[in-house]
Phi, psi and omega in degrees: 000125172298142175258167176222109164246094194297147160266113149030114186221355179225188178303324208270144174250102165250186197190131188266099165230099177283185192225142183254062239199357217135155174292111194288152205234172208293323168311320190262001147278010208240300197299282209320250181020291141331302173284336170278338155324308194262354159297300180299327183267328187258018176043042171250195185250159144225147196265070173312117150237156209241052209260087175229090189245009178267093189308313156322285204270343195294161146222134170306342181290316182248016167266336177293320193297332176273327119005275192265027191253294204317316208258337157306337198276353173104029191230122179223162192198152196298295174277130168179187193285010203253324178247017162059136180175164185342330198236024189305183315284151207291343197231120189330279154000310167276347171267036215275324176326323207284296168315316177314293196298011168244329168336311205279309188290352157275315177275025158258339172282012175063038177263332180299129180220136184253166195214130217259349152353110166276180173300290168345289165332316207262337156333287166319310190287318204279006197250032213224117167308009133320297182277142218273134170214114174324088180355294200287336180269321227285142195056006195280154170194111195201187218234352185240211203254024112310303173332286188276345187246335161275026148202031168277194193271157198288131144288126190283021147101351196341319188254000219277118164317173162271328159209172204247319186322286195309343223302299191309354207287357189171112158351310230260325184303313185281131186334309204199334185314140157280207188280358181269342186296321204283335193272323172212138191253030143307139218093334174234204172250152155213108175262167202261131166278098185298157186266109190286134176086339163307140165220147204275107197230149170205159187236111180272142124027266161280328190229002186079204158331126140252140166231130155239154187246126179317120144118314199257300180247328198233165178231203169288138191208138196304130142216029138218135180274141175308340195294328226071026182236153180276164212259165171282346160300309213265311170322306206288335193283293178323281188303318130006279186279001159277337187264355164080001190305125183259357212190122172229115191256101183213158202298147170315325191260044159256359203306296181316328179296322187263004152278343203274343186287342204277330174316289192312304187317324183272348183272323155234095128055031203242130142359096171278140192291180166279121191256115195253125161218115184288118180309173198282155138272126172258172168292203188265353194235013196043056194215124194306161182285143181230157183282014155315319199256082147316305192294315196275012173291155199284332165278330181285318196307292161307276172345340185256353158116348173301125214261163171295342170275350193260323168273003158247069166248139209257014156269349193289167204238127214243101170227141220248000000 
């Protein structure tokens, strides 16, 4: 399949971020692709980021394997951790200054709260007949950066202040942190306190319209873990807007994730990029592709003799 690796002639920025969690599967060429089409169609740049913060699962093994899946596939890109440009670096893992520092511009705009809620904890509450949980999360259960924060269940506030603007106006305000929590935020969850009842409209791209209502489809929602790693809502946003990205193209079940995001953008003073999202591919049984479905990774597939037209051909028959 022919490539183009063009020079720049606008403005427009898009941008390629696997996750090194696995061997990227047919879905996530036909989005990748996709994002490199209309980069490529708009005389724009695209951007290679590395968004491997999942510590446990990133391997370096598979960010080479994606790496060279991309580019059998006819997909070139300006910027990246492999070509070096204006922002560098190219690999979340290394940009961690960058996340402090909006961490820090949240939590002085006062969005923040932080929450001492274990996995457990949320377990309980949410098991209580009273308390409220999102469909889509209930029983959901994975590992990447959709799974677990775009759908997870509305937090039942366990920790939520009674208000949040003022939280910063004086120590003494905030539940429980000391001065190191304020200083760093490890040790705790620090969740973003959504405006309940708002609701969050957008016009993708691609899908039209969107509405989500705060508080209704989505709830407060982590953006740093206690652990010291920053949540993908919160990386994805820093980075967007450091990175000048005018236009972000990614799978449907990301939707929700771009009202919490429109949110973030909007709490520091950051831009929204323009939003494209691409239906999902399923199986056979219509349950969207996971990097779990080894026969559909874009390496077994090539091993099996198939060509780039044939895994982005929107007839091939997609079996779980």
């Amino acid at each position: 399949m022919a490539s183009l690796a063009h020079p720049p002639t606008s403005d427009y920025r898009g941008r390629l971020a696997p996750s090194p969690t696995g061997y990227l599967h047919v879905g996530h060429a036909r989005t990748f692709f996709t994002a490199w089409q209309r980069a490529r169609d708009a005389g724009g740049a695209l951007v290679m980021r590395m968004e491997d913060l999942d510590p446990d699962r990133s391997k370096s093994a598979f960010a080479e394997a994606a790496y060279e899946d991309l580019r059998w596939l006819g997909i070139r890109w300006q910027e990246g951790p492999d070509k070096g440009g204006p922002f560098a670096p190219y690999v979340q893992s290394r940009r961690g200054s960058i996340y402090l520092a909006a961490w820090r511009g949240l939590l002085r705009g006062g969005f923040l709260y932080p929450c001492k809620c274990s996995r457990k904890d949320l377990e309980s509450a949410l098991a209580a007949p009273h308390e409220r949980a999102s469909p889509a999360a209930q029983g959901s259960a994975g590992g990447g950066k959709g799974d677990l924060e775009d759908d997870e269940p509305i937090y039942p506030g366990t920790c939520r202040p009674g208000t949040c603007r003022r939280l910063l106006a004086s120590p003494a305000q905030l539940p429980s942190p000391t001065a190191h929590e304020i200083e760093s935020p490890e040790g705790s969850n620090w969740r973003f306190r959504v405006p309940d009842g708002e609701a969050i409209e957008f016009v993708d791209r691609n899908l039209g319209p969107q509405r989500f209502v705060a508080g209704q489809d989505f709830g407060d929602f982590v953006v740093w873990r206690r652990d010291g790693v920053p949540s993908y809502q919160l990386a994805c946003v820093a980075d967007d807007a450091a990175m000048g990205i005018t236009e972000v193209v990614r799978g449907a079940d990301l939707l929700k994730s771009t009202a919490r995001q429109i949110l973030l953008n909007r709490a520091l003073g950051y831009s929204d990029p323009a939003w494209f999202h691409s239906p999902l591919v399923v199986d056979h049984n219509g349950r969207r592709l996971a990097k779990r479905h080894d026969s559909l990774s874009i390496r077994a597939m090539r091993q099996r003799g198939l060509t780039p037209m044939n895994i982005l051909s929107a007839d091939l028959p997609v079996e779980g």
